[in-house]
C-alpha positions in Angstrom: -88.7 0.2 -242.4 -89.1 2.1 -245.6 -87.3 5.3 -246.4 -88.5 8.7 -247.1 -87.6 11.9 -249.0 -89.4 15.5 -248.8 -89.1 18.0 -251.6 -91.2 21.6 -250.8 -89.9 25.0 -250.9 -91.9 26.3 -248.4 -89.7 26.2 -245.0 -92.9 26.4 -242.6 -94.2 22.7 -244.1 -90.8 21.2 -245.0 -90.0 21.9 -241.1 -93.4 21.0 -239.7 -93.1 17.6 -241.6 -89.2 16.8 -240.6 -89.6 17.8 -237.3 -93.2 17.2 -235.9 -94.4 13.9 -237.9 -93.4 10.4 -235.6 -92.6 9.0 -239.0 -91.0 6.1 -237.1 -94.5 5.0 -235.4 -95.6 4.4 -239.6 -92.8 2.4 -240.3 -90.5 4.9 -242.5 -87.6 6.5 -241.8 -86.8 9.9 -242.9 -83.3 9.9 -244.8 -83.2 13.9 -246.7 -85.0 16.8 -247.0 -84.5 19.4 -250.1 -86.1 23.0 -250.7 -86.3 23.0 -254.2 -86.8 20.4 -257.1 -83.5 20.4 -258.5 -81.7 19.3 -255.0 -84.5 16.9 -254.5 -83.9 14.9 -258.1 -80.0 14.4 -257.2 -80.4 13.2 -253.4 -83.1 11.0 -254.4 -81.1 10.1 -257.4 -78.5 9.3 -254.8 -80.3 7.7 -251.4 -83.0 6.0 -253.9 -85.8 6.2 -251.5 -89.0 3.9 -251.2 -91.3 7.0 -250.8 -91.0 11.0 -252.0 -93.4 13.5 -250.7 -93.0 16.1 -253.0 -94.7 20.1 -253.4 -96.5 20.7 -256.9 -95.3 23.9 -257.2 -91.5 24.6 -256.9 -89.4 27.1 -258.8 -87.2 26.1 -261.3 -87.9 22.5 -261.3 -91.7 21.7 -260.1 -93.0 18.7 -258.4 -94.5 17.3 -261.9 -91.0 17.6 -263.4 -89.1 16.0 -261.0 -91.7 13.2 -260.5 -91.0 12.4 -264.1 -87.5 12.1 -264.1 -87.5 9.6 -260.6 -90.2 7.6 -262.3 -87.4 7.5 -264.9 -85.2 6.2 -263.1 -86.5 4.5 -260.1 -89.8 3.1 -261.0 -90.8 1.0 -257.9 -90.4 4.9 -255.9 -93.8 6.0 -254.8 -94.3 9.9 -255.3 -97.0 11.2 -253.2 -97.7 15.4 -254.1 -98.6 18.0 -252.0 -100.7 20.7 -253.5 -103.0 24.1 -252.6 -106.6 23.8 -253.6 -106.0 26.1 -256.7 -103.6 23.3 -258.2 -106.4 21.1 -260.4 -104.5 21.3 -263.2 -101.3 20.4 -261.7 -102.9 17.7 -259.9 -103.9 16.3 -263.2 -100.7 16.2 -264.4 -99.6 14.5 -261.3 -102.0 11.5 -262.4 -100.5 11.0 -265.5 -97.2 10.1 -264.3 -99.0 7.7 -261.7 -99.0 9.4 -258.2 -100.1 7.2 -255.4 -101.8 9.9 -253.7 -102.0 13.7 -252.6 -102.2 15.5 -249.6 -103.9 19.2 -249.8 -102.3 22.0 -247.9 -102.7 22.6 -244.7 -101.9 19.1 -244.3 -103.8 17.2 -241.5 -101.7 14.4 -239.4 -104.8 12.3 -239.4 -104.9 12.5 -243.4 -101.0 12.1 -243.9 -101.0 8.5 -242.0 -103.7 7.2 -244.2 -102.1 8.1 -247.0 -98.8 6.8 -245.7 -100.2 3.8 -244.4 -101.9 3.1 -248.3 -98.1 3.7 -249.4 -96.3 1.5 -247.1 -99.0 -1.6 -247.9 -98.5 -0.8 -251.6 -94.9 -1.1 -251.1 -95.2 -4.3 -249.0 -97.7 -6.2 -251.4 -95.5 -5.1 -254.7 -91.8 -6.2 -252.5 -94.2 -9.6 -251.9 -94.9 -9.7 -255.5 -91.5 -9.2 -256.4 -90.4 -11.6 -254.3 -92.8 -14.4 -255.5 -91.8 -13.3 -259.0 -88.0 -14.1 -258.3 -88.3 -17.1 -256.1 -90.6 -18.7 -259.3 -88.0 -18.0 -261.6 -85.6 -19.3 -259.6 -87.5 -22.5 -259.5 -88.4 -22.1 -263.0 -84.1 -22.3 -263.5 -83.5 -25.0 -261.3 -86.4 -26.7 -263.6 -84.8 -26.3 -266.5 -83.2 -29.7 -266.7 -86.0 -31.5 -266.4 -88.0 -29.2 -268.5 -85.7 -29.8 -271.4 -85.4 -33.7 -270.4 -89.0 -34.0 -271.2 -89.2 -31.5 -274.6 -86.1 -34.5 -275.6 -88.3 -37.1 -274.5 -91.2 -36.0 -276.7 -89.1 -35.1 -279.1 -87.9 -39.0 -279.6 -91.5 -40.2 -278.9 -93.5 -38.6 -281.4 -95.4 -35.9 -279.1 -93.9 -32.3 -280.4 -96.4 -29.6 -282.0 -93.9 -28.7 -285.3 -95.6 -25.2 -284.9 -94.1 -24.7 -281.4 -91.0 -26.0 -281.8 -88.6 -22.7 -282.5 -90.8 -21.2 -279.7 -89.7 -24.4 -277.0 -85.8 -24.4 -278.5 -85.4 -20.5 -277.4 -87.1 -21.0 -274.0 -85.3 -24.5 -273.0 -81.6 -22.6 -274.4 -81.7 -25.5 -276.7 -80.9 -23.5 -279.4 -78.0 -26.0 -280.4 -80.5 -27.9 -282.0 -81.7 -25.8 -284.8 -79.6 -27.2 -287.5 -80.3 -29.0 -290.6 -79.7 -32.8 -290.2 -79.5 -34.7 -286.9 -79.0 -38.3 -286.0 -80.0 -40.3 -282.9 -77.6 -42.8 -281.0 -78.8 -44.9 -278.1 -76.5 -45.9 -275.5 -77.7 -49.0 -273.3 -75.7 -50.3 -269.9 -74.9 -54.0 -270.3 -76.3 -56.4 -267.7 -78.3 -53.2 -265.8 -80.3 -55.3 -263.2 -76.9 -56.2 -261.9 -75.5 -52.6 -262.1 -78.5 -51.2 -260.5 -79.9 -53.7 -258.2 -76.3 -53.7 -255.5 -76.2 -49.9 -255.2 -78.4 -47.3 -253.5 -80.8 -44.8 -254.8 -77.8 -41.9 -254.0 -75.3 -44.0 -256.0 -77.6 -44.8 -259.0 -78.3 -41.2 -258.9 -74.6 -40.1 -259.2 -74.1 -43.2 -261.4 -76.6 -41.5 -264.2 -75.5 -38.1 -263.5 -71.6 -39.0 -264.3 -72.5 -41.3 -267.6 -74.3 -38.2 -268.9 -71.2 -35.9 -268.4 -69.0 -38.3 -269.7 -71.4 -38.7 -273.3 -72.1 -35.1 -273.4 -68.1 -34.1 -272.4 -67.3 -36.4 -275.5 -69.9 -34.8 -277.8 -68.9 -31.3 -276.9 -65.6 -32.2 -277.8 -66.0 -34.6 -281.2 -69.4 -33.3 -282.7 -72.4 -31.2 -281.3 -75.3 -32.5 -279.9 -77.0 -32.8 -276.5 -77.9 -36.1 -274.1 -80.1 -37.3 -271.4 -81.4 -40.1 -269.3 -84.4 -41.8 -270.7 -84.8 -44.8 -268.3 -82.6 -46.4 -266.2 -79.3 -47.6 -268.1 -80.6 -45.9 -271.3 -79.3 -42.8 -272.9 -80.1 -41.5 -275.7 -77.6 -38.6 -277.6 -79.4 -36.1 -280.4 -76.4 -35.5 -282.7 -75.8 -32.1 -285.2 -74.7 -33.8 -288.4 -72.0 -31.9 -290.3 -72.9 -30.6 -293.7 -69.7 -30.8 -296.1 -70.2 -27.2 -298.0 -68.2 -26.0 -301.1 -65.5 -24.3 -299.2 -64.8 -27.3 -297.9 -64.0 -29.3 -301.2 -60.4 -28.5 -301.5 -60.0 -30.2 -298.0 -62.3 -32.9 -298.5 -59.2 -35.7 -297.6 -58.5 -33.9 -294.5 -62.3 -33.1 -293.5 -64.0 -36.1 -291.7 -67.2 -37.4 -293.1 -70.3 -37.7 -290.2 -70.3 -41.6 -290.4 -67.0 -41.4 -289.2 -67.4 -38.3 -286.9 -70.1 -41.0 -285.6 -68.4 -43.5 -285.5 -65.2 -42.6 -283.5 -67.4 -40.6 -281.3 -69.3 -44.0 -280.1 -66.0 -45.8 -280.0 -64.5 -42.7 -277.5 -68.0 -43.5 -275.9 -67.5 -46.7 -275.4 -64.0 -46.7 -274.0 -63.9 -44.0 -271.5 -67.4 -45.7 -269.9 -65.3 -48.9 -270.1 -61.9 -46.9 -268.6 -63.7 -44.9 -265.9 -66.8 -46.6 -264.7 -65.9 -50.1 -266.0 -69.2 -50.5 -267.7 -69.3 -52.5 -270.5 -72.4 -50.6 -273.3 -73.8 -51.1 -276.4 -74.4 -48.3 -278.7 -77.1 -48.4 -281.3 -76.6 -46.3 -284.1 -80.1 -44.6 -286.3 -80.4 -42.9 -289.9 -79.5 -39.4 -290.6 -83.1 -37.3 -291.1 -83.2 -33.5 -291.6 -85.8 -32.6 -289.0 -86.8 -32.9 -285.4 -89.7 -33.7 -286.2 -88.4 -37.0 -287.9 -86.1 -37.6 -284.8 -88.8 -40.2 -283.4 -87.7 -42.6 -286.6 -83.8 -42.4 -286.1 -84.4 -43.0 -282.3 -86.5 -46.2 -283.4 -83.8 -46.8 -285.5 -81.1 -46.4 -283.1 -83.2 -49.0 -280.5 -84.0 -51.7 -282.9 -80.0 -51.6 -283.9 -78.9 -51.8 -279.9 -81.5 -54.4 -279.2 -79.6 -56.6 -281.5 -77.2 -57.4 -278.7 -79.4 -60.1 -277.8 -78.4 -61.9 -281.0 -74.8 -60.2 -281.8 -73.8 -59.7 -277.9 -72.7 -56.8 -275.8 -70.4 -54.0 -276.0 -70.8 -53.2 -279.4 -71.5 -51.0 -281.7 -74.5 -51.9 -283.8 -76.1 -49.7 -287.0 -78.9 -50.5 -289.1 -76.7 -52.0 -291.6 -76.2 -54.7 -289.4 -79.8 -55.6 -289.1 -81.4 -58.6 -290.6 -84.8 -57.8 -291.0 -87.7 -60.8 -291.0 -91.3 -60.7 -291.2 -92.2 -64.1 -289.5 -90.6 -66.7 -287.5 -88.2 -69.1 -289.6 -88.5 -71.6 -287.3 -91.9 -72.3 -284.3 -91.0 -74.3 -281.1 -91.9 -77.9 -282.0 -93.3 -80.3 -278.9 -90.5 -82.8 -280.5 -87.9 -80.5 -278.9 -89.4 -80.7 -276.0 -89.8 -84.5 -276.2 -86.0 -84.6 -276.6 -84.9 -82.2 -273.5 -87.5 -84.3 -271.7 -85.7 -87.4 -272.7 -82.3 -86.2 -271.9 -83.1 -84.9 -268.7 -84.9 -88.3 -267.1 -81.6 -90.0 -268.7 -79.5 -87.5 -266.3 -77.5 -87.0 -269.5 -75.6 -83.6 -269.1 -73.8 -83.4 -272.2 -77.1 -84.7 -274.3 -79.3 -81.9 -272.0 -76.8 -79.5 -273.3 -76.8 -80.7 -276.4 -80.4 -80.7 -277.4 -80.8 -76.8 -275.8 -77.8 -75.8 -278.3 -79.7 -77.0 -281.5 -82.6 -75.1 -280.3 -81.2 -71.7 -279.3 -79.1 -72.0 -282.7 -82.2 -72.5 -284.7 -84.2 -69.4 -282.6 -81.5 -67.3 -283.5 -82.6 -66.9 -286.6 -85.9 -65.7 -285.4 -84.8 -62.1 -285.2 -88.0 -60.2 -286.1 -89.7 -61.6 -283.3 -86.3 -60.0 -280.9 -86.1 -61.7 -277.4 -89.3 -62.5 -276.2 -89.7 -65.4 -278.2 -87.0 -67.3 -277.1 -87.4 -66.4 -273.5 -90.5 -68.2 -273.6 -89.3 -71.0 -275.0 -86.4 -71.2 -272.1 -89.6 -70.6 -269.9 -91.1 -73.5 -271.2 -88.4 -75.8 -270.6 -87.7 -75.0 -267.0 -91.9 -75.6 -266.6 -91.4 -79.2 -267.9 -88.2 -79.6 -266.2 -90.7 -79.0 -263.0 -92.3 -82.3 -264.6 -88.8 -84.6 -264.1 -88.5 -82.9 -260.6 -92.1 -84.1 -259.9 -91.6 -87.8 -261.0 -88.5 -87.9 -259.1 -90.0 -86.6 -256.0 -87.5 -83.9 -256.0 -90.1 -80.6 -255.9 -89.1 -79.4 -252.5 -90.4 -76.0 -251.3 -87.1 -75.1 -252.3 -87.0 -76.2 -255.4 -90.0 -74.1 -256.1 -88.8 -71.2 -255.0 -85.4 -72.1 -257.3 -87.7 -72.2 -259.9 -89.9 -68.9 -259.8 -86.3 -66.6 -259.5 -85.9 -68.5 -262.7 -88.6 -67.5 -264.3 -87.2 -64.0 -262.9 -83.7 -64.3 -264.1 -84.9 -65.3 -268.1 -86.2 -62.3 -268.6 -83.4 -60.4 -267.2 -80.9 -61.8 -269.6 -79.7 -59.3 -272.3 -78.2 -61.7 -275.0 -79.3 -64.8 -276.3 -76.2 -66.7 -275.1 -76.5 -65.2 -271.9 -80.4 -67.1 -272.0 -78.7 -70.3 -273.1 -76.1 -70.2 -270.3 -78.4 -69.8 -267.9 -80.9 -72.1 -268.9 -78.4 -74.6 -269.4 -77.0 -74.5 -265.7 -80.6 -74.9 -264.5 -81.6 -78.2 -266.4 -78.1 -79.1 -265.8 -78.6 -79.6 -262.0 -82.1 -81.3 -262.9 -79.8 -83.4 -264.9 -77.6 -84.0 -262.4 -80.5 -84.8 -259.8 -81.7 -87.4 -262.3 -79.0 -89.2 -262.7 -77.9 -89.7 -258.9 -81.5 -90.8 -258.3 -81.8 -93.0 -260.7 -78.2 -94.7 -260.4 -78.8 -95.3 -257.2 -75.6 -93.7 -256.2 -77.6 -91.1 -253.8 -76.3 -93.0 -250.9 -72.7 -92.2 -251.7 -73.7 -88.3 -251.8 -75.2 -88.4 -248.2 -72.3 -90.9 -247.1 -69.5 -87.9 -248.8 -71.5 -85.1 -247.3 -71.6 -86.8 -243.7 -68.0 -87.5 -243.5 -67.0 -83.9 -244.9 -69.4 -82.4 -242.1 -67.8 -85.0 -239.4 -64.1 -83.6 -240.8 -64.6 -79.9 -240.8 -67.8 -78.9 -238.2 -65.9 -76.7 -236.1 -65.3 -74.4 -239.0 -68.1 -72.0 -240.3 -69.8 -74.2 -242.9 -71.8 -73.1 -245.1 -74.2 -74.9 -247.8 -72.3 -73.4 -250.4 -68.9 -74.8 -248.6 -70.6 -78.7 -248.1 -71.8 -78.4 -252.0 -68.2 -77.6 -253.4 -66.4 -80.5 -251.3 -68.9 -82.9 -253.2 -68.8 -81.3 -256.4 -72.3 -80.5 -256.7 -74.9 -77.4 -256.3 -76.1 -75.8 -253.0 -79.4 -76.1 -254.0 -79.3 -80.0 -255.3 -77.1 -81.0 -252.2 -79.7 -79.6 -249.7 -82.4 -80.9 -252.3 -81.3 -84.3 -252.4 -79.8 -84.4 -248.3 -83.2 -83.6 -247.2 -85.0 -86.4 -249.3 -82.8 -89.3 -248.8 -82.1 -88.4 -244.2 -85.2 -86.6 -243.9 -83.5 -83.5 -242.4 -81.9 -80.6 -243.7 -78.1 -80.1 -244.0 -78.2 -77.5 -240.9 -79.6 -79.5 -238.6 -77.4 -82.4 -239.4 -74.4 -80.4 -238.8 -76.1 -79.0 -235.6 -76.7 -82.8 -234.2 -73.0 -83.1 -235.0 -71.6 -80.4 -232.7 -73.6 -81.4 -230.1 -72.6 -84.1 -229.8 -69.1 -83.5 -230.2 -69.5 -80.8 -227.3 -71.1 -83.5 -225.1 -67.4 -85.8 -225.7 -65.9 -82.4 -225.0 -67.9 -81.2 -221.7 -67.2 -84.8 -220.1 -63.3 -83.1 -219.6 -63.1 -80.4 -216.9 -60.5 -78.6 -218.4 -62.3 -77.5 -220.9 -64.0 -74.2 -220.4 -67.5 -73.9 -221.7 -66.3 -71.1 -224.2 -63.7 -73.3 -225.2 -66.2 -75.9 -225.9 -68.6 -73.3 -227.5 -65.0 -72.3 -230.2 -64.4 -76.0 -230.7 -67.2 -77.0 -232.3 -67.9 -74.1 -234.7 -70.2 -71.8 -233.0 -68.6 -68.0 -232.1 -71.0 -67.2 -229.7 -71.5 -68.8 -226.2 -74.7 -67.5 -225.5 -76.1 -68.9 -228.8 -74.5 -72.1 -228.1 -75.7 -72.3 -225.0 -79.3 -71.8 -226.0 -79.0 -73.7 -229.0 -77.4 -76.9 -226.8 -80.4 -76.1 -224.1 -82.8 -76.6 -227.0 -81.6 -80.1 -228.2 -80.5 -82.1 -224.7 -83.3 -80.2 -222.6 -80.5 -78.6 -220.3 -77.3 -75.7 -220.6 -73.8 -77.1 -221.4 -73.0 -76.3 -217.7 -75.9 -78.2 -216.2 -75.3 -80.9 -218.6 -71.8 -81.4 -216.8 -72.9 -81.2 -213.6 -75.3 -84.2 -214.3 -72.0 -86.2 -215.6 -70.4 -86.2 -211.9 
């Protein structure tokens, strides 16, 4: 419903149109009604009313003058003026300040709904407008973040217009960053595949979104600067260096410099992630440059130095300082290295396997211009010819395959070069293992170990992982090597052993078939029942009938 004010001095046509107009059948209501255009200006001053149907001529104030001082004050008010025919001049006037229509005297019913009805749809389409205008701003706010995320991203990558620049600060509110030196830091979660890969997408959501207020509570507070996510488990901080002007001289003891602003900033960093998430980072640290535009070489900078972890380990804080740069490898994988894992691993010589990997990794260490990806093929490598021993010994199960291709995974999910050598180690190390068993003959007294521990503890809920630790060896081998040398696997073993001990147990009375069921391991009757079916062809119950 929109609402509705009449101005005119003469009584006859202010009382025809308050009293014999159904203004509610257009959709308006009819709030006040004033003889003159001094009254008029202060009711509609005070009800503020979508629509004034005003008289040209008044005396004292006329319509014209009073039109100009509501479209002074409420501009979205639509003035529609009621003249005589002799008014041209007025009715020119009333153009100027941007009437929506007139209405000529003796006004017609017919003519005042069209007009009314143009008014109302203007109204509508401009509260519609409005109304788009606000909800897109609106969304244009709750943008903002992610506006400004990718200015910072481009920023860092090379991909900024220097021209625009000023122009993008002022429309992101990122006017904190119009200073005179900056300096990047990149702050990287330690071992993120397994801080990322147990929790939902909710938690690594409100995982990101707390780092970031933790980094940007700490830069607030120690230095200025502003943060944000650029992939998972990296942040990266732009940092407001500190300029040490001439006031400052006197108090130059007391006044910290920006290295070690920096540095204690990255060490609060560091310690509170630590304290309140428990995650253990690294922190790479760039160069000081004096222009956004030169931001993309600190960040590079700031990368190389925490990509270093793979050589110096985690948790650190790493600068270029603490670089070593090379231009080519100091030392190439040589086949004799392989010759001599090969060697150690047929022998089933652990300490020799480890050994020989330690010499290598030590000497790829110093292959740090080529970073990680050289030596995670070499590790690659070894667990391919590793596949070779398997193969001679027979040992290449379909689970051993699969063993090895969440290798090949897991080497290129490991963050330090010690991490690559630990992990590679415990895989040879159980090829090792399976070499030496199988070719000392001493296989049999595996099996023989893992029978009797199966015949000991069956009614508890064993597990692979339970069987490998009582004999000292891996799941993976001990299902590897118990499958090769019976010719069934480890569960079905222990399956033929309950049975059977249910079948000594059914032949007494007494015992109840979910006692039975309890006795041997299993925690549901129904599956027992079923599974017992499947092996002796009949249910434990029929089974005891057909002992009487």
């Amino acid at each position: 419903m929109k609402t509705l004010v009449i101005v005119d001095d003469e009584p006859s046509v202010l009382n025809g149109l308050r009293s014999y107009v159904d203004w509610a059948g257009q959709g308006i209501e009819l709030i006040g009604a004033a003889d003159d255009g001094d009254t008029g200006l202060e009711m509609i001053k005070e009800l503020k009313p979508d629509i004034v149907l005003t008289d040209v001529q008044m005396p004292a104030m006329d319509g014209i003058r009073m039109a100009a001082e509501v479209r002074a004050v409420l501009p979205f008010t639509k003035i529609v003026f009621i003249s005589g025919h002799n008014d041209a001049d007025y009715l020119r006037s009333a153009l100027q300040i941007h009437a929506v229509d007139y209405l000529l005297k003796p006004i017609r019913r017919k003519e005042l709904a069209s007009v009314m009805g143009k008014v109302t749809g203007a109204l509508d389409a401009e509260a519609r407008e409005r109304s788009r205008v606000k909800e897109m701003q609106v969304k244009l706010a709750q943008s903002l973040p992610l506006l400004r995320e990718r200015f910072l991203l481009s920023v860092i990558s090379d991909r900024i217009n220097p021209a625009h620049i000023r122009e993008k600060l002022e429309f992101l509110d990122l006017a904190l960053l119009s200073a005179n030196g900056y300096i990047v830091i990149v702050i990287m979660i330690d071992d993120i595949p397994e801080v990322l890969d147990t929790r939902t997408e909710q938690d690594k959501q409100l995982l990101s979104y707390t780092v970031l207020n933790i980094i940007q509570e700490l830069i607030d507070k120690q230095m200025r600067g502003i943060t944000f996510e650029k992939q998972p488990g990296e942040y990266v901080g732009i940092l407001l260096t500190r300029q040490l002007d001439d006031g400052d001289t006197e108090e130059a003891e007391e006044v910290q410099s920006p290295e070690q602003e920096l540095l204690l900033l990255a060490e609060s960093i560091r310690d509170n992630l630590r304290q309140w998430l428990k995650l253990s980072v690294t922190i790479g640290v760039g160069e000081g440059v004096s222009s956004l535009p030169e931001l993309p070489s600190s960040y590079k900078q700031a990368r190389g130095a925490a990509d270093q972890k793979w050589y110096l380990g985690k948790n650190r804080i790493l600068s270029m300082d603490k670089l070593e740069s090379a231009e080519h490898l100091r030392y190439r994988y040589e086949a004799e290295w392989s010759e001599r894992v090969l060697a150690a691993l047929r022998s089933g010589d652990r300490k020799r396997t480890l050994n020989e990997l330690e010499q290598i990794f030590a000497r790829l260490e110093q292959n740090r211009g080529h970073g990680s990806r050289y030596a995670q093929n070499v590790s690659l490598h070894l667990i391919l010819q590793s596949g070779q021993v398997m193969l001679e010994l027979n040992g290449m199960s379909e689970e051993w395959e699969q063993k090895e291709m969440e290798a090949w995974k897991q080497v290129m999910r490991q963050e330090t070069m010690q991490d690559l050598l630990r992990y590679t180690a415990a895989y040879l190390q159980e090829v090792c293992d399976f070499s030496h068993l199988k070719r000392s003959g001493k296989a049999g007294e595996v099996i023989e170990r893992v029978r009797m521990l199966i015949g000991q503890r069956f009614a508890e809920n064993l597990s692979a992982s339970d069987i490998a630790e009582g004999v000292y060896l891996s799941p993976t081998y001990v299902r590897l090597l118990f499958k090769q040398e019976t010719g069934e696997t480890l569960f079905e073993y222990l399956t033929k052993v309950r049975i059977e001990q249910a079948k000594n147990l059914l032949k007494d009375p007494q015992n109840k078939l979910y006692e039975v069921c309890y006795a041997v391991g299993y925690t549901d009757p129904s599956h027992f029942s079923k599974l017992f079916k499947k092996i002796t062809g009949s249910t434990p119950s029929a089974y005891r009938e057909q002992l009487k």
